[in-house]
N, CA, C and O atoms as a printed pandas DataFrame, in Angstrom:
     atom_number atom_name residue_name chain_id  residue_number  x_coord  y_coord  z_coord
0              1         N          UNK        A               1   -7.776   17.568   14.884
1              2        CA          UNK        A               1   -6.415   17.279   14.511
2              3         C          UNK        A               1   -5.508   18.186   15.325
3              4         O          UNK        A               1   -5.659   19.406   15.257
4              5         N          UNK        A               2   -4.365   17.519   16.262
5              6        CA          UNK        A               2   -3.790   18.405   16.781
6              7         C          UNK        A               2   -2.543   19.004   15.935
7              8         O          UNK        A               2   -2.259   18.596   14.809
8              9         N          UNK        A               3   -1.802   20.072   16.650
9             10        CA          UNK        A               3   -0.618   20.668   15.742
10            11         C          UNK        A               3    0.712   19.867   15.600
11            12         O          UNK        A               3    1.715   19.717   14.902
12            13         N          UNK        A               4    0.352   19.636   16.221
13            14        CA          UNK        A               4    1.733   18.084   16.172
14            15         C          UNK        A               4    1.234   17.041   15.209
15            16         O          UNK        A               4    2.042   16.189   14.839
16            17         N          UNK        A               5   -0.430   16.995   14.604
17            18        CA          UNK        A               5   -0.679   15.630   13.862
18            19         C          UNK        A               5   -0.147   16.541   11.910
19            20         O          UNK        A               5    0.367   16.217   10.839
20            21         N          UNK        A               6   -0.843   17.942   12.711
21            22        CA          UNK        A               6   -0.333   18.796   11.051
22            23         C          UNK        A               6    1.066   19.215   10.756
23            24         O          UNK        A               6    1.446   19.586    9.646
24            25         N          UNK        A               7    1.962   19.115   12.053
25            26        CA          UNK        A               7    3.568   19.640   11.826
26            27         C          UNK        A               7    4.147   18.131   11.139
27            28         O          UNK        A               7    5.047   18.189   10.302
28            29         N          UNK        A               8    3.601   16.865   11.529
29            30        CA          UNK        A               8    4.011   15.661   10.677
30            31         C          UNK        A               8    3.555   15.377    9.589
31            32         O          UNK        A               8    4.207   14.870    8.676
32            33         N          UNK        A               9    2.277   15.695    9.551
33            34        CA          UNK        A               9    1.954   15.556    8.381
34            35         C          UNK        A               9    2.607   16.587    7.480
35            36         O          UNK        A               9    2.965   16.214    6.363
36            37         N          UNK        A              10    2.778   17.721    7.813
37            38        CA          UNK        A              10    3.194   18.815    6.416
38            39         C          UNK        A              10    4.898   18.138    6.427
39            40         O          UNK        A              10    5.338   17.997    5.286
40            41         N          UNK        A              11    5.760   17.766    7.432
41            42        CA          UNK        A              11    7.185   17.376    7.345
42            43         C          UNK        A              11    6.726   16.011    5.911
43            44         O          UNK        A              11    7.237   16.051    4.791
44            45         N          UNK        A              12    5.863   15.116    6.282
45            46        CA          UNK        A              12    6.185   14.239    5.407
46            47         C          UNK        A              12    5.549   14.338    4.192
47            48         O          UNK        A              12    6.102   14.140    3.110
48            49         N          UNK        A              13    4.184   14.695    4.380
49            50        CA          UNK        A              13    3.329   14.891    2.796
50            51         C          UNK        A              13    3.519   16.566    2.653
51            52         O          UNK        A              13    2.716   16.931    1.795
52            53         N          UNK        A              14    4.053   17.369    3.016
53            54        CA          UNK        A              14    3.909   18.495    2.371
54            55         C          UNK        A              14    2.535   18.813    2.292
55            56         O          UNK        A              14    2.450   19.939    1.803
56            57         N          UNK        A              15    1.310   18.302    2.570
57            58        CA          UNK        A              15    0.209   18.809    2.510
58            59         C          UNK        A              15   -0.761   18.069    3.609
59            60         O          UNK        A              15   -0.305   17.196    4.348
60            61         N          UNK        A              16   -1.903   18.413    3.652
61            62        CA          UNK        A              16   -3.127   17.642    4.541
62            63         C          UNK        A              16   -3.122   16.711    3.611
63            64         O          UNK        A              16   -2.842   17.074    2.469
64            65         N          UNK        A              17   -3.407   15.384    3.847
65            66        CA          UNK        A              17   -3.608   14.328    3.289
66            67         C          UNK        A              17   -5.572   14.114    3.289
67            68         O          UNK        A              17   -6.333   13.847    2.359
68            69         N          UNK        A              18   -5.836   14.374    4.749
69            70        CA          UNK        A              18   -7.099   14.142    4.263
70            71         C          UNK        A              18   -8.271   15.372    3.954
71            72         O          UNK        A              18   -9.498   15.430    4.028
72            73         N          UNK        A              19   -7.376   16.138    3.640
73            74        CA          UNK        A              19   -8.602   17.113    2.908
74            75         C          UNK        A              19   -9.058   17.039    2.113
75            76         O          UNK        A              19   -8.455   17.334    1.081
76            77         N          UNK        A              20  -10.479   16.582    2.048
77            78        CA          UNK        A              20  -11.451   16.685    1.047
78            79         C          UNK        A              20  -11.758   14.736    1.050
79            80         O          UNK        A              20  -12.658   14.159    0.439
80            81         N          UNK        A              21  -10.788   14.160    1.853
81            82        CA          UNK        A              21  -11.053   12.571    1.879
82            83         C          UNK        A              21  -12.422   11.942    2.174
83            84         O          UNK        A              21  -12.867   12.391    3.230
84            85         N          UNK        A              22  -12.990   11.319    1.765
85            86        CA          UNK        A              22  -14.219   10.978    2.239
86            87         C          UNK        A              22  -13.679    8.814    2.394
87            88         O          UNK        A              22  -12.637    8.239    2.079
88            89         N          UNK        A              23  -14.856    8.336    2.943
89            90        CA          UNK        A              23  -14.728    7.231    2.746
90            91         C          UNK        A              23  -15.655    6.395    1.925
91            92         O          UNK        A              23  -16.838    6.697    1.771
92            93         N          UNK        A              24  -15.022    5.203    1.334
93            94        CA          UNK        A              24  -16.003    4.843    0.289
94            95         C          UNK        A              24  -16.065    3.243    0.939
95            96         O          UNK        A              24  -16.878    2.429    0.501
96            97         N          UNK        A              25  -15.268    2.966    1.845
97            98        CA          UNK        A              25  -15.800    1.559    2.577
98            99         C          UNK        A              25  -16.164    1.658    3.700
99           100         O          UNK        A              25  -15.413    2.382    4.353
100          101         N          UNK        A              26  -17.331    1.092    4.473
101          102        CA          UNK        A              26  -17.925    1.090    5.802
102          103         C          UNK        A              26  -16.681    0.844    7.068
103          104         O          UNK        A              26  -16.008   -0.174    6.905
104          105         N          UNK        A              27  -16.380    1.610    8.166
105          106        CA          UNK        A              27  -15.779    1.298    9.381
106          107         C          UNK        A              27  -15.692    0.171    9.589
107          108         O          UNK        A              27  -16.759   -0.388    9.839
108          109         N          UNK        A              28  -14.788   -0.442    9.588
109          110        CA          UNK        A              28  -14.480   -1.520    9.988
110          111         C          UNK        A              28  -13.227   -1.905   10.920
111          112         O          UNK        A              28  -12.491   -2.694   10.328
112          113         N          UNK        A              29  -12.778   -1.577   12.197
113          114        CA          UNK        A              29  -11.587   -1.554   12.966
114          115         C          UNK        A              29  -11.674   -2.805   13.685
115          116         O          UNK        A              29  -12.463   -3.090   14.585
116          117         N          UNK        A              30  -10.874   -3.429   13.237
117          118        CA          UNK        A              30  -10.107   -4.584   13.822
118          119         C          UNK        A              30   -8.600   -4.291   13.963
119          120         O          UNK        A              30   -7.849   -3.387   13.597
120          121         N          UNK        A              31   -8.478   -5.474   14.668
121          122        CA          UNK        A              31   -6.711   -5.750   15.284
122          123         C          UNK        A              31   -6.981   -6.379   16.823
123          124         O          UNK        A              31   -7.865   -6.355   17.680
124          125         N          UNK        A              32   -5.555   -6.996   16.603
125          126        CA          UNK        A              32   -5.149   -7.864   17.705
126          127         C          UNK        A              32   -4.731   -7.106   19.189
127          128         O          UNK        A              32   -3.619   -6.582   19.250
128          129         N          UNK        A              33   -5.607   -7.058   20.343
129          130        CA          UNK        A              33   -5.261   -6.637   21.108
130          131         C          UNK        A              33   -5.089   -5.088   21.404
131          132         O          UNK        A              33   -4.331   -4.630   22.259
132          133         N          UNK        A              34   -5.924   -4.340   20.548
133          134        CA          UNK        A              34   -6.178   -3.258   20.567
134          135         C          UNK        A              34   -6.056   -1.743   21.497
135          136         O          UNK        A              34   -5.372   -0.725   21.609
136          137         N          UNK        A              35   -6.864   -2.213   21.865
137          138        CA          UNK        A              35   -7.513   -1.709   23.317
138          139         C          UNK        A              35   -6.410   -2.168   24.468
139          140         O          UNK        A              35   -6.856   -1.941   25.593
140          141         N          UNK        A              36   -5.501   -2.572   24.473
141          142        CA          UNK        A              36   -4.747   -3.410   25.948
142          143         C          UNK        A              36   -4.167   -1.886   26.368
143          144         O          UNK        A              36   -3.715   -0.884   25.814
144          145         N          UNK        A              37   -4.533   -2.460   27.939
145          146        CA          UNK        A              37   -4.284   -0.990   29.148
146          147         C          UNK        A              37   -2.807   -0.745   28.584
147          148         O          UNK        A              37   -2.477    0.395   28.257
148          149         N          UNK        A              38   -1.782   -1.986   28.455
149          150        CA          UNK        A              38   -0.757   -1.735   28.885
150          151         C          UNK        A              38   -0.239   -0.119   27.888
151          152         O          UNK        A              38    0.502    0.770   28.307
152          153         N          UNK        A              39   -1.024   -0.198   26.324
153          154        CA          UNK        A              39   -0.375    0.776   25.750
154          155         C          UNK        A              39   -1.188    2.412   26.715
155          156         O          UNK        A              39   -0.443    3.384   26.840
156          157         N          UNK        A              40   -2.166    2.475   27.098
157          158        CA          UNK        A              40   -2.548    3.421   27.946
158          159         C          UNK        A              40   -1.670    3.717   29.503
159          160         O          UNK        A              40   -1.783    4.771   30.129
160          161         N          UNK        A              41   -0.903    2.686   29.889
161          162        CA          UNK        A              41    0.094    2.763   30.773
162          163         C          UNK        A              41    1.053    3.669   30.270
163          164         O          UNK        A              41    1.228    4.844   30.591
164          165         N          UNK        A              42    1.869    2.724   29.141
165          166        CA          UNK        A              42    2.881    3.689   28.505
166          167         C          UNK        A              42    2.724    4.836   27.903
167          168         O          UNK        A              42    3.674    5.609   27.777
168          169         N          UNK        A              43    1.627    5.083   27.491
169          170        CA          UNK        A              43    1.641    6.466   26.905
170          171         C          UNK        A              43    1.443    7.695   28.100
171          172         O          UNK        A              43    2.079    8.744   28.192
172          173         N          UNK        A              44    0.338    7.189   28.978
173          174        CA          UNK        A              44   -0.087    8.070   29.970
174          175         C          UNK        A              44    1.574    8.423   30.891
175          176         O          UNK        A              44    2.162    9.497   30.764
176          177         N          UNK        A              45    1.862    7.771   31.392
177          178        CA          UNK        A              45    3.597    7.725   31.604
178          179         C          UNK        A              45    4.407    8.517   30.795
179          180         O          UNK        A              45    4.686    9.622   31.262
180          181         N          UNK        A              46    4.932    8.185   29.514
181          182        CA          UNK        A              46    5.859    8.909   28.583
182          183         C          UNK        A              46    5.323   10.004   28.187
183          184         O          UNK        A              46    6.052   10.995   28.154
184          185         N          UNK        A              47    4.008   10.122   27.807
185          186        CA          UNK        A              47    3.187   11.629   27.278
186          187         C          UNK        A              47    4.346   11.662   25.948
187          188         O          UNK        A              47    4.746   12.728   25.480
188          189         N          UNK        A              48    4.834   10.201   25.399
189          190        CA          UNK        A              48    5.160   10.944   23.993
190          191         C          UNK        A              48    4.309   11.863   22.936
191          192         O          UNK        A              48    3.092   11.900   23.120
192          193         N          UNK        A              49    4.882   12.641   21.793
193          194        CA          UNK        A              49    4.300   13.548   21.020
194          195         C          UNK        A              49    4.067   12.695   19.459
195          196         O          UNK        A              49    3.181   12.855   18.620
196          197         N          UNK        A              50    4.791   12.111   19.468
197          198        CA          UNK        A              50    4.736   11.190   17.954
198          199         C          UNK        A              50    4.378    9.052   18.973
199          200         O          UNK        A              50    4.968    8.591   19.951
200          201         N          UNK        A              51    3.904    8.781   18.615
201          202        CA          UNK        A              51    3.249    7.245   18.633
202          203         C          UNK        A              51    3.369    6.884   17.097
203          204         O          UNK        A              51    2.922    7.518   16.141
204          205         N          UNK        A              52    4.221    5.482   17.106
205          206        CA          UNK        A              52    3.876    4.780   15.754
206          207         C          UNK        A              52    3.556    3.556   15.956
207          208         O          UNK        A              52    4.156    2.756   16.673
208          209         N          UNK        A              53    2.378    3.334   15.184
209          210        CA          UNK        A              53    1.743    2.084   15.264
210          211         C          UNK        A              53    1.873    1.541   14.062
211          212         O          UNK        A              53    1.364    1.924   13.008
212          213         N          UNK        A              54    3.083   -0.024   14.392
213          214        CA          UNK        A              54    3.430   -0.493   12.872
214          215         C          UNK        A              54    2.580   -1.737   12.977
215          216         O          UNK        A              54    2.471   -2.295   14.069
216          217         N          UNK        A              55    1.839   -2.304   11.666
217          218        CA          UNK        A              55    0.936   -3.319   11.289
218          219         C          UNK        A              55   -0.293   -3.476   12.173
219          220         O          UNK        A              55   -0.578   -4.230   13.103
220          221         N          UNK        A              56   -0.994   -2.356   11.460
221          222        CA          UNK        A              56   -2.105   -1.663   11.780
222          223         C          UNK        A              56   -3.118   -2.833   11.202
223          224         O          UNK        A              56   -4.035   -3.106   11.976
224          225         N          UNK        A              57   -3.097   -3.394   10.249
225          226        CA          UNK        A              57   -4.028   -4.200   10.055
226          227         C          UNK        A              57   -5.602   -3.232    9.899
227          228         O          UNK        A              57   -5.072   -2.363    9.207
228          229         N          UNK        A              58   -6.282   -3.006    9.952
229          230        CA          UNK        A              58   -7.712   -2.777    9.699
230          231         C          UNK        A              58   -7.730   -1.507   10.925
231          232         O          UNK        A              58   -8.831   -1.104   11.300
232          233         N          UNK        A              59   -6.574   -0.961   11.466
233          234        CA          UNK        A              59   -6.554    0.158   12.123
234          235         C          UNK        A              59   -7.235    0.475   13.605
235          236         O          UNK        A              59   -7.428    1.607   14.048
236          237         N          UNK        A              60   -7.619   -1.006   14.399
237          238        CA          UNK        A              60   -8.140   -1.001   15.342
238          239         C          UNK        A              60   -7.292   -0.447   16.898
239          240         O          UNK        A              60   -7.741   -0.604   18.033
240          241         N          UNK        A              61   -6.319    0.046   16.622
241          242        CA          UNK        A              61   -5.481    0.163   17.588
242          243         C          UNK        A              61   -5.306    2.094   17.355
243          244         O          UNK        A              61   -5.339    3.067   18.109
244          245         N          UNK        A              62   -5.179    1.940   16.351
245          246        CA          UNK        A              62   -4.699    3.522   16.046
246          247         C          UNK        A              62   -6.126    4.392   16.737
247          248         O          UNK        A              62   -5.887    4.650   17.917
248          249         N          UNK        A              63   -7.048    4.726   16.448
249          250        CA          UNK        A              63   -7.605    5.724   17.184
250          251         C          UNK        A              63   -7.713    5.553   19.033
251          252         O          UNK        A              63   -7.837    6.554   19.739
252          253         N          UNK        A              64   -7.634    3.936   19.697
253          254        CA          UNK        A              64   -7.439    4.153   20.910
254          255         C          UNK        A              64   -6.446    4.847   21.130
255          256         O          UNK        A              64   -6.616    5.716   21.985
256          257         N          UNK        A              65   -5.483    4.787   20.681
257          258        CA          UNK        A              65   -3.771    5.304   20.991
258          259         C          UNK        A              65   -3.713    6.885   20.525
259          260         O          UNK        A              65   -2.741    7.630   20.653
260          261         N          UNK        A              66   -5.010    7.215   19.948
261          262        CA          UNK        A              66   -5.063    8.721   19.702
262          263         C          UNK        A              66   -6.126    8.868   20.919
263          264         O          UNK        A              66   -5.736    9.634   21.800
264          265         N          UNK        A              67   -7.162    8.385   21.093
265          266        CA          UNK        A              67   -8.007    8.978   22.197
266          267         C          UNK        A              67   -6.694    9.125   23.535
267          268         O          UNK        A              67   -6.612   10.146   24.217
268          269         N          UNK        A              68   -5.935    8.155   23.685
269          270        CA          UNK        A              68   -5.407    8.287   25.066
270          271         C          UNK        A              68   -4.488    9.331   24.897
271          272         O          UNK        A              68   -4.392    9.854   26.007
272          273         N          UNK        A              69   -3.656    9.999   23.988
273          274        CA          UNK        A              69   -3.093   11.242   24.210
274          275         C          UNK        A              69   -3.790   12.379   24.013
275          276         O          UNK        A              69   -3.343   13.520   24.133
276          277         N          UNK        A              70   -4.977   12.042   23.685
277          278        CA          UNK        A              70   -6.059   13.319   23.719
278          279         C          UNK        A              70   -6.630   13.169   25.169
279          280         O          UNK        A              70   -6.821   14.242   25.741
280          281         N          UNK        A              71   -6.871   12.274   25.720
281          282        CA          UNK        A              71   -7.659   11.994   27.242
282          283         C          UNK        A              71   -6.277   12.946   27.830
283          284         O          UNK        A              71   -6.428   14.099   28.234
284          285         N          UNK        A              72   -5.036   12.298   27.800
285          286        CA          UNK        A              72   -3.866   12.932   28.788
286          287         C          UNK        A              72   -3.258   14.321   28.346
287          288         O          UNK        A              72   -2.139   14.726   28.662
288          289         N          UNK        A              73   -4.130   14.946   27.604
289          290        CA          UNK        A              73   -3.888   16.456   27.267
290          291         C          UNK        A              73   -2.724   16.502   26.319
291          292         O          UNK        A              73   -2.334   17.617   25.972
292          293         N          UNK        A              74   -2.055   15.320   25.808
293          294        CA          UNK        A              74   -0.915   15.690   25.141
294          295         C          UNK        A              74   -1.099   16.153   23.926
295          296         O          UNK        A              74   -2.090   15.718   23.339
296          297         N          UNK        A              75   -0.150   17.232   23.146
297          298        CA          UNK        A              75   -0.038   17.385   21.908
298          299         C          UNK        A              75    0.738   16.148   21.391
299          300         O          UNK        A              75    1.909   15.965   21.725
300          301         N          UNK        A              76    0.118   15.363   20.630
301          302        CA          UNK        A              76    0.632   14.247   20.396
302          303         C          UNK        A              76    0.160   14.099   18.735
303          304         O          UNK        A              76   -0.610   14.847   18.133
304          305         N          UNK        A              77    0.870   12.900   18.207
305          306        CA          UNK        A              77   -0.317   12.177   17.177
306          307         C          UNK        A              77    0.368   10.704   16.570
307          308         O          UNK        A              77    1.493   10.275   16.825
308          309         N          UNK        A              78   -0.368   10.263   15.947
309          310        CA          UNK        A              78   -0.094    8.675   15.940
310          311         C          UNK        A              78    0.150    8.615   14.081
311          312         O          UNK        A              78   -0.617    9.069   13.231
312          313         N          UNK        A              79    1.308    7.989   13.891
313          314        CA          UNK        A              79    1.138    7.292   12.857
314          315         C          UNK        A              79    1.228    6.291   12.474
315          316         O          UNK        A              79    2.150    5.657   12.988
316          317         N          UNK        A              80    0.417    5.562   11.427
317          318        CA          UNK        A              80   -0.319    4.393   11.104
318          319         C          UNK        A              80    1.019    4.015    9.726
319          320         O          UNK        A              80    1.305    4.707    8.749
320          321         N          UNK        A              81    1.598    2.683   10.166
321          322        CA          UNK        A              81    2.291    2.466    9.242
322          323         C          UNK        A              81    1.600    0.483    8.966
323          324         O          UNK        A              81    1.514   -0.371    9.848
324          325         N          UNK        A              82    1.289    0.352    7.690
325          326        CA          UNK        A              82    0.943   -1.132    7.268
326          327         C          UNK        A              82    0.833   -1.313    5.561
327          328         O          UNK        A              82    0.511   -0.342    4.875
328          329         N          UNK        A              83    0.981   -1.981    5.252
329          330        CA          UNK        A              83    0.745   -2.141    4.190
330          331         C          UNK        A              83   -0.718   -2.177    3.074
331          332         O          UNK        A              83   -1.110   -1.885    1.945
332          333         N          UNK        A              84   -1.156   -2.839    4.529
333          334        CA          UNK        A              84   -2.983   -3.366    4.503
334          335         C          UNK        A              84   -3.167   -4.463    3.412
335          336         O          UNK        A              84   -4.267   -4.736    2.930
336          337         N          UNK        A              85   -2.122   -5.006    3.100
337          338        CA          UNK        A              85   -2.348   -6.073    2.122
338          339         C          UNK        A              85   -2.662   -7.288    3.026
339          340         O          UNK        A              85   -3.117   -8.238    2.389
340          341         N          UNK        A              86   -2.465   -7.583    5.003
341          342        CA          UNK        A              86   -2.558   -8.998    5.151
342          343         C          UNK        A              86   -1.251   -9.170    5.713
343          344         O          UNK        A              86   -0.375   -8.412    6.129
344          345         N          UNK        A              87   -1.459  -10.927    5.542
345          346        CA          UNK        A              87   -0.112  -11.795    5.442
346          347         C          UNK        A              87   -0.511  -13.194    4.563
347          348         O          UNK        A              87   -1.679  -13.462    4.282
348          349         N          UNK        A              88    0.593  -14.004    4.190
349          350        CA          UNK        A              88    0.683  -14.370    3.162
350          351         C          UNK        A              88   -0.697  -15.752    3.331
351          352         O          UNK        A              88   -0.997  -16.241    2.241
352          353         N          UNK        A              89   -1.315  -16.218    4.316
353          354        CA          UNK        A              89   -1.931  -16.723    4.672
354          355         C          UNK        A              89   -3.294  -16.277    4.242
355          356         O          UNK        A              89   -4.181  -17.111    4.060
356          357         N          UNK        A              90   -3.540  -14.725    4.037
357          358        CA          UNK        A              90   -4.351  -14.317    3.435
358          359         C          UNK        A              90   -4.747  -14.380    1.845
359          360         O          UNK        A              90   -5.849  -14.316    1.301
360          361         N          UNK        A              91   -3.575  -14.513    1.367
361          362        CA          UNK        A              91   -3.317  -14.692    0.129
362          363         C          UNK        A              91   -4.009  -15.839   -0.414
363          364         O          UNK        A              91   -5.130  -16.021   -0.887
364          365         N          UNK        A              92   -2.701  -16.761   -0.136
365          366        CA          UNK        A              92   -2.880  -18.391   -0.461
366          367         C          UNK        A              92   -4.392  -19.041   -0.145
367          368         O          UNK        A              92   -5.068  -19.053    0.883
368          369         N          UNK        A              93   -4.649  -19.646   -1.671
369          370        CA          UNK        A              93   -5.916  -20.531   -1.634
370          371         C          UNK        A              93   -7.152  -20.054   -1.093
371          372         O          UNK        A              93   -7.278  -19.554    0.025
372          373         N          UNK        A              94   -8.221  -20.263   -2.088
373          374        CA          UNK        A              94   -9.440  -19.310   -2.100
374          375         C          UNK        A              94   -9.361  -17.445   -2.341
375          376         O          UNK        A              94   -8.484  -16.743   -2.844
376          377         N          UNK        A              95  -10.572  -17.137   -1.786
377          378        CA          UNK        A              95  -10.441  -15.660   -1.892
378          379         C          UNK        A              95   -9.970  -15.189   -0.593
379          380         O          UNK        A              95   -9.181  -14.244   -0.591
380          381         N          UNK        A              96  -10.298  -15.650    0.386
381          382        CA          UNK        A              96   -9.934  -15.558    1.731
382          383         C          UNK        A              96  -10.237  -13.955    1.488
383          384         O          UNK        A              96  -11.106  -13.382    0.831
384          385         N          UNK        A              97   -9.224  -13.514    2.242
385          386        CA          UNK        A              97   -9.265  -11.487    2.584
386          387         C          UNK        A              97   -9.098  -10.917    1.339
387          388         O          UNK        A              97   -9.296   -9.702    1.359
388          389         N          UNK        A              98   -8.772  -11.420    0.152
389          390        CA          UNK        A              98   -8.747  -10.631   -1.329
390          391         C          UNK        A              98   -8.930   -9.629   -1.624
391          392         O          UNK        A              98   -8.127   -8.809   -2.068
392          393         N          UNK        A              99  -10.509   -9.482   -1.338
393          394        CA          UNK        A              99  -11.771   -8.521   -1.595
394          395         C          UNK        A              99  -11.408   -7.432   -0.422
395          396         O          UNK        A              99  -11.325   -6.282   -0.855
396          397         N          UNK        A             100  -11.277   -7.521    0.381
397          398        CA          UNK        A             100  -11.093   -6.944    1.261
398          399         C          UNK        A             100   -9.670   -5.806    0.969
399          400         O          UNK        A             100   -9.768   -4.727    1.554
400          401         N          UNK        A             101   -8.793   -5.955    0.376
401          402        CA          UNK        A             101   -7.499   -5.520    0.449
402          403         C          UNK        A             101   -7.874   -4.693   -0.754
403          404         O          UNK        A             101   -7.415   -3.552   -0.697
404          405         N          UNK        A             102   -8.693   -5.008   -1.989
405          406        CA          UNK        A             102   -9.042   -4.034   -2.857
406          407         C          UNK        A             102   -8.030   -3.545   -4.158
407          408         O          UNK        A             102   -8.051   -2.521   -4.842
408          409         N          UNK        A             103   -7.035   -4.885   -4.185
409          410        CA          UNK        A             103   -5.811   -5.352   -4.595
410          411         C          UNK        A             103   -6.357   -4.450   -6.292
411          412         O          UNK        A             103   -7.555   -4.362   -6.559
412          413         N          UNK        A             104   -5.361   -3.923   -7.166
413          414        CA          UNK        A             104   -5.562   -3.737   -8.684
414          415         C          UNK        A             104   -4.962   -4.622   -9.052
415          416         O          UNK        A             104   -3.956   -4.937   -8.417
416          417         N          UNK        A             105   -5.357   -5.383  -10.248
417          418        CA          UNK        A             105   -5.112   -5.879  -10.985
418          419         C          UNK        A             105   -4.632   -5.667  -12.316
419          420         O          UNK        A             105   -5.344   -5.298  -13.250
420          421         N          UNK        A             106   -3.230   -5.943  -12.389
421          422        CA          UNK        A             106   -2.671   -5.562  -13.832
422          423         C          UNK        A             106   -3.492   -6.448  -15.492
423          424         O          UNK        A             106   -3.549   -7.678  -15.511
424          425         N          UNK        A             107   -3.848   -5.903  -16.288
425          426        CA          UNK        A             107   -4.070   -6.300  -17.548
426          427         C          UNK        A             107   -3.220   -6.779  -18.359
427          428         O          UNK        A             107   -3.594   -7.581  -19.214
428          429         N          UNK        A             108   -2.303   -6.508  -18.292
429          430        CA          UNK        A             108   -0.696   -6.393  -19.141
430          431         C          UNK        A             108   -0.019   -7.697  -19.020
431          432         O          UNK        A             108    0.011   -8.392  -18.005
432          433         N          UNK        A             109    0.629   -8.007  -20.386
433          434        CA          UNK        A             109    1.071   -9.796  -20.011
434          435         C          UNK        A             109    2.499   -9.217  -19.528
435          436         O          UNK        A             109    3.049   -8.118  -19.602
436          437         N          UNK        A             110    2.805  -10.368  -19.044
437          438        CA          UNK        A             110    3.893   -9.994  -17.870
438          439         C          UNK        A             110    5.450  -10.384  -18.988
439          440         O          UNK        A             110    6.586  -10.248  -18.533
């Protein structure tokens, strides 16, 4: 973790977020277009310090976009902004991605 990933993180959570985090679902990184040079163009170029990656989807983009400011020596770090619920296509009819999103379910009559 570089000092730039802990100076954002303490600005916004006031604390490490993943200390002590473990994972309880298997790796799974997907996303659309991930890996494309072009974001290794722009970053290697700008050497920005903050990267935000909005609709992360299953987070397949976010650690390339951290390896490449770690490859280009930058103090950098990336944040992951999504909801992870999908889109509404996911939703509608059947279970489709359901299970996957790990949705709670309220008990309570509405």
């Amino acid at each position: 973790m570089t000092a730039k990933t802990l100076e954002v993180m303490q600005a916004i959570h006031g604390t490490d977020v993943f200390a002590n985090y473990g994972s309880f679902l298997p790796l799974d990184l997907q996303g659309w277009n991930s890996g494309h040079e072009a974001f290794r163009d722009i970053i290697t170029r700008n050497r920005p310090s903050v990267v935000i990656d909005v609709g992360v989807w299953k987070g397949g983009s976010t650690p390339f976009l951290a390896g490449i400011l770690r490859e280009s020596g930058t103090n950098g770090t990336v944040i992951a902004i999504d909801t992870f619920l999908g889109s509404p296509e996911h939703w509608e009819g059947g279970e489709g991605w359901k299970p996957h999103a790990m949705q709670k379910r309220s008990t309570s009559a509405l």
